[in-house]
N, C-alpha and C positions, 0 to 999 in steps of 0.2 A: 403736261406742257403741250402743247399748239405747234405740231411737226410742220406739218405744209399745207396748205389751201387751194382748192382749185373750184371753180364753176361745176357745177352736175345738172345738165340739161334737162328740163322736164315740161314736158306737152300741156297748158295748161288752156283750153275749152270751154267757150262758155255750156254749160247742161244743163235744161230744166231740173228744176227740183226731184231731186229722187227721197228713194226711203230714209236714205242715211240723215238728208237736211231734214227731212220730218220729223224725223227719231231725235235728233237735237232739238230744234226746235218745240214739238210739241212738250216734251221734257222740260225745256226753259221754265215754255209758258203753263206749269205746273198741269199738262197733260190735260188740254183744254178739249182734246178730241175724243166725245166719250168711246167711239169703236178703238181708240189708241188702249183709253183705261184699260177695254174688258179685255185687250189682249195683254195689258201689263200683269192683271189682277189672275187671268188665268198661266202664266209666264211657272210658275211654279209647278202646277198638275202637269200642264204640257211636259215641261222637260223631266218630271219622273215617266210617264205614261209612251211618251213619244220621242223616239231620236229624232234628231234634226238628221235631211238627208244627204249633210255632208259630214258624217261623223259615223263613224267604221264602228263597227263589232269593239266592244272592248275599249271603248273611246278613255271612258272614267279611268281604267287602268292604265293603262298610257299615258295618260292627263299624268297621272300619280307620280309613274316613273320620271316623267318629262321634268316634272316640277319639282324629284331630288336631285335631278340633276344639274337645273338650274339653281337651285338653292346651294350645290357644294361649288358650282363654277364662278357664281356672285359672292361667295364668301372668299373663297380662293384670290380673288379680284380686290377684294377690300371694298364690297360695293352693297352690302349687306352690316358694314361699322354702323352700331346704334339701330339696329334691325334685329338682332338677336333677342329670344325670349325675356331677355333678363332686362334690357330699352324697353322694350315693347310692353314689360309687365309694369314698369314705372312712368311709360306712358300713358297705358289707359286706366291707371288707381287714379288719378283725375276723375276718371269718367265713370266710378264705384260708388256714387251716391247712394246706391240702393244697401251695396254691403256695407259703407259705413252709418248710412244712419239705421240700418237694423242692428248694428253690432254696439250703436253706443246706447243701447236701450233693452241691450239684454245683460247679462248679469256677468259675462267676461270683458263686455265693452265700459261697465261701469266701473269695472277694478282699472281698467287704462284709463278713463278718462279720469279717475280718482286721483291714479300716481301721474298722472299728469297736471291736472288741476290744482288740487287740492295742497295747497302750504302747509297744512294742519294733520296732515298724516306723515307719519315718520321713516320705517321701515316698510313692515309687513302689509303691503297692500291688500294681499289676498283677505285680511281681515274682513276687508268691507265689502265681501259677498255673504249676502243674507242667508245661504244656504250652508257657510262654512260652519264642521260642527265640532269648533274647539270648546276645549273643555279644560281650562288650566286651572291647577288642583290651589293656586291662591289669585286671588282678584281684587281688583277696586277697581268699583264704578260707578259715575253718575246718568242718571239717567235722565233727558234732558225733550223738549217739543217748541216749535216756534209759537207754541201758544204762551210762551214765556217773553217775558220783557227781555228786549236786547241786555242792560244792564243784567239780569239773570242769568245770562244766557255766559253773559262773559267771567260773572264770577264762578260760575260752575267749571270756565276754561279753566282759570285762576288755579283753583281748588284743584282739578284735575293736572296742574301742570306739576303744582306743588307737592301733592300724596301719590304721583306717579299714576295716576287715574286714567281710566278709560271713558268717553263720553259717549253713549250710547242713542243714535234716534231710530224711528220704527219706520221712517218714511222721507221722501222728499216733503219739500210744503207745498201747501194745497195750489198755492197760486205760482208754483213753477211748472215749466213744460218738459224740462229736464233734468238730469242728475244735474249738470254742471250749474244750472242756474243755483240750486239749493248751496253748491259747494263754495261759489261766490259770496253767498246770505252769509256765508260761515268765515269766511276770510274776512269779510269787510268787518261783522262782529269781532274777530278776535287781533285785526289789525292792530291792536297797540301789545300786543303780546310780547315780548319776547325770543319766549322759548313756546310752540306750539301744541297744542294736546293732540292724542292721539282718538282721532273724533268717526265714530263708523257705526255704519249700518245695520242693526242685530233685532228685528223683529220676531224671530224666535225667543230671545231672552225676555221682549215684554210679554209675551203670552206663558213663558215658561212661568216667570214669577208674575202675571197679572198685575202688569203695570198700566194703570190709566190715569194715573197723575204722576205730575214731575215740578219738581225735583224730586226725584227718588233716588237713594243712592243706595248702594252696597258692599259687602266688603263679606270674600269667601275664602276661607281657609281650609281645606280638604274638603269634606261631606258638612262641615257645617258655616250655615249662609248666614248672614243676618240684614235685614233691608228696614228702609226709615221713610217714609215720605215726608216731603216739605223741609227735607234739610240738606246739606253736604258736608256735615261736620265727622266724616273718612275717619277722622280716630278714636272718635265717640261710637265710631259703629265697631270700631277694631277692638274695642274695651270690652262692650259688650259679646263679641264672639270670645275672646279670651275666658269667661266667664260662662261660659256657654249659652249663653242669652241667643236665640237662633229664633230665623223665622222671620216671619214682616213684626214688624215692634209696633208700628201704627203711624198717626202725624203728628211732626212736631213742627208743622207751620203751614201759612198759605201754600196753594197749591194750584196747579193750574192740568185742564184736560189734555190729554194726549189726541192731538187734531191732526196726528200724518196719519194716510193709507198705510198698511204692509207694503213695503216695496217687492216684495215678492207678489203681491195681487195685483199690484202696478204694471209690474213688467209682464205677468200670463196677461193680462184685459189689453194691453199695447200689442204684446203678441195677437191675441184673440183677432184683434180689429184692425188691424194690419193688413192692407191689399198688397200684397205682396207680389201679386199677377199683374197686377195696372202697374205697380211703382218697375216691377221687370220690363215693361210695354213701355214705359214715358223711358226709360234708359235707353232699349233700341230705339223707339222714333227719337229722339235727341242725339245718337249717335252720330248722324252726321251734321249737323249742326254745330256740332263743338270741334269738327276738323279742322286743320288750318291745311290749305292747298299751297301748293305752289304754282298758282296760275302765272302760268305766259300768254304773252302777244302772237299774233299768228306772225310769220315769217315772212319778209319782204322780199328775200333773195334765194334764189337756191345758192347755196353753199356747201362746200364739207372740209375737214378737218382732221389731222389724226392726235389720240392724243398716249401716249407711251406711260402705261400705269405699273409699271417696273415703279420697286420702292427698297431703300435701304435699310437695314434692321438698325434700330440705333440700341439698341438691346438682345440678347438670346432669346427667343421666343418657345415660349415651354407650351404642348398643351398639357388640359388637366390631367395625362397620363402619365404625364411627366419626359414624353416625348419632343426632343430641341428639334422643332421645326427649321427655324432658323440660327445663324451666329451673328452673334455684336458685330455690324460693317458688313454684312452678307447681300446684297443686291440680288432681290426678289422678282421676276418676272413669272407673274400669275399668269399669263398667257401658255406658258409651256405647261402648264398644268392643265390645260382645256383638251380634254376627250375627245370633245367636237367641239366647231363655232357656235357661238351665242349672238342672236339678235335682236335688240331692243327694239320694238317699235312703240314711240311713245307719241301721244295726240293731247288733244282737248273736245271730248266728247261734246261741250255745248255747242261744237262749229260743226255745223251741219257737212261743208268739207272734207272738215279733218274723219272725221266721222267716214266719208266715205273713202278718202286716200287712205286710210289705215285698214278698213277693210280689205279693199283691194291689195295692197301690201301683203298681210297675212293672209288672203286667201287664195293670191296669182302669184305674187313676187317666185323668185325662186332662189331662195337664201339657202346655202349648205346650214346644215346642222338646227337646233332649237331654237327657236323663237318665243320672245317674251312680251306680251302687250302689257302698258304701262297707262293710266290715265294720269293727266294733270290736275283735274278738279269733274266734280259730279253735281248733278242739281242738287242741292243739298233738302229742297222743301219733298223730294220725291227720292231721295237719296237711294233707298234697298232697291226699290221698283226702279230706278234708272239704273244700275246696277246688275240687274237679275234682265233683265231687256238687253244690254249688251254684251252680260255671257252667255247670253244665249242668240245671240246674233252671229259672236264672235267663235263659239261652239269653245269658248275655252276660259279659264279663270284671269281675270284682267287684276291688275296691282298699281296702289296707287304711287304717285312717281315722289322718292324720298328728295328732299335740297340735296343732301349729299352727290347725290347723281348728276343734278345742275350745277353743282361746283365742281365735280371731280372732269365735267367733260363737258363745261363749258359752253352749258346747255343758254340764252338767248331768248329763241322762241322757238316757237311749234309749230309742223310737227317734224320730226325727228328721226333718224333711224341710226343706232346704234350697233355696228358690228365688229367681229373681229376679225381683223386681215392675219392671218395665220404664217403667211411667209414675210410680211412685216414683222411680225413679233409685235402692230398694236393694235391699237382699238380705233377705228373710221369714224366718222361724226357724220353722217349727210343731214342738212338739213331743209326741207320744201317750201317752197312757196304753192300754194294752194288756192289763191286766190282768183284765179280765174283771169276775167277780162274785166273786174270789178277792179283789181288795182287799176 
């Protein structure tokens, strides 16, 4: 809540254009200044090869320490809610295109995407990894290829739902791109079904028994097999094994070629041809593209604010060691828990400006305790390289600014500085007008 308000005086001149309005600007304009590029492009070697000469001995370790401690004072704070690994890992599975469409194309991703998709699988999904190597000592199976007439296709379901049958194919079909596509082919066939069969992937078994036409059905009872092409009459074969009649019997009817790949030849040749280095590369350059910022308006007034982020437990608050941080009704003031003071300085990098008030801020100001630079939004078409440009301008890791923070403190516009008044007990809001003699 919004304790009191008052004016904060600030000297505002017009200045020629310096580095900072270049550094913005040429960044807008997708770094149209080629000496800007070769210093963006070399931004990398420089800062392992050469410190900047205002960063001490020791700077990266310091950095380190600085930034656990901001990390335990923003959590402390409630200003880190939905920042935590566990937000953060459910935010960027969005932006896992690479993991998931390798994962739905290899042989763990096809048993998920089965027991997801697929209506016509029952229990045991792991079945329909082509690698699995069950072996149950009784069986019934038809063996079945989309070089069969849907009508075929369906009475083999039939037949299978009814003698408790397994349907066996070697492959996706030829004119699907994916498992899922083939698993559709199979639903929309066995849509007037019922009760579903139990329909999976076993190209081991056609090579086991040398199956190149189908309908071929089987039926196994300990060590002895017996197989039929051109039928699915399951207890005509079951007769025959009683009788010891073993073996392939031969055809007892039309018959049609087995037209799927091995899905196990499928998946190594996908593997095989697979850029996995480019499709890594299109996921970072798209990384910042699929950001959502919280841009602000630049500031018309100087202002500031206090705002008292004391909060009541409406519950016991346990952490996972089982340690009650707080009690039901306990009035929390994160502030007493600060080591030192923490100071937000947060901007918009595209205003050539803000750009420079914030530098000067974090490299003149003279704030007690930690300082944390925050950006509102980044050019997104140069995004790493605008990025890697201004921590290395700012000689320190920049973060970009969460909503939570513009709601919790009542954030407006930019740019902003963030601190905590310590004999208050809250947290100061100033905020700048920057604009010069241009308002």
């Amino acid at each position: 809540m919004a304790v009191g308000s008052n004016n904060v005086s600030n000297e505002n001149n017009e200045k020629p254009k310096s580095f900072f309005e270049n550094l913005a600007t040429k960044t807008k304009e997708a770094v149209e200044d080629e000496r800007y590029k070769e210093s963006i492009k070399n931004i990398s070697s420089t800062s392992k090869n050469k410190a900047n000469n205002r960063v001490e001995t020791g700077f990266i370790e310091q950095q380190e320490e600085k930034l656990k401690q901001y990390k335990e004072q923003l959590q402390k704070a409630g200003m880190l809610d939905g920042f935590d690994e566990a937000s953060i890992s459910i935010q960027t599975k969005k932006h896992e295109d690479a993991a998931k469409l390798i994962a739905s194309q290899s042989q763990t991703g096809m048993q998920n995407a089965l027991a997801k998709e697929l209506g016509l699988v029952p229990d045991d999904v792991k079945q329909f990894n082509p690698t699995e190597l069950d072996n149950p000592l009784r069986q019934k199976a038809i063996f079945i290829s989309f070089s069969m007439a849907d009508s075929g296709i369906e009475a083999a379901m039939r037949t299978a739902t009814k003698d408790s049958a397994t349907l066996f194919l070697k492959g996706m079909h030829p004119n699907d791109s994916g498992i899922q596509d083939t698993i559709k082919r199979l639903q929309i066939i066995g849509r007037k079904l019922d009760v579903k069969p139990d329909v999976r992937f076993k190209p081991r078994l056609f090579d086991e028994y040398n199956i190149t036409a189908v309908p071929t059905s089987l039926v196994k009872d300990g060590d002895k097999v017996a197989y039929a092409s051109g039928l699915t009459n399951l207890s005509w074969l079951s007769s025959k094994v009683k009788k010891d009649e073993t073996g392939f019997l031969g055809f007892y009817g039309d018959t049609m070629a087995v037209i799927e790949k091995d899905i196990r030849i499928e998946i190594k040749e996908r593997f095989a041809n697979y850029d996995f280095k480019n499709k890594r590369k299109k996921v970072v350059d798209n990384f910042w593209k699929k950001q959502t910022f919280n841009a602000l308006p630049p500031a018309q007034k100087n202002d500031s604010w206090f705002i008292d982020i004391t909060v009541k437990a409406k519950a016991d608050i346990i952490n996972p060691r089982g340690d009650k941080l707080a009690t039901a009704g306990q009035v929390i003031s994160p502030m007493s828990n600060m080591a030192t003071p923490l100071t937000l300085v947060v901007f918009d990098p595209l205003d050539g400006r803000q750009v420079e008030w914030a530098s000067n801020h974090v490299h003149n100001s003279d704030y007690n305790g930690d300082i944390m630079v925050m950006f509102s939004r980044i050019d997104v078409a140069d995004g790493w390289d605008h990025l890697a440009a201004l921590r290395e301008h700012f000689g320190r890791e920049l973060y970009k600014l969460p909503k939570e923070l513009i709601h919790r403190f009542n954030i407006e516009s930019l740019p902003v500085v963030i601190s905590s008044d310590m004999d208050k007990q809250l947290m100061r809001v100033e905020q700048f007008d920057v604009r010069g003699e241009e308002k």
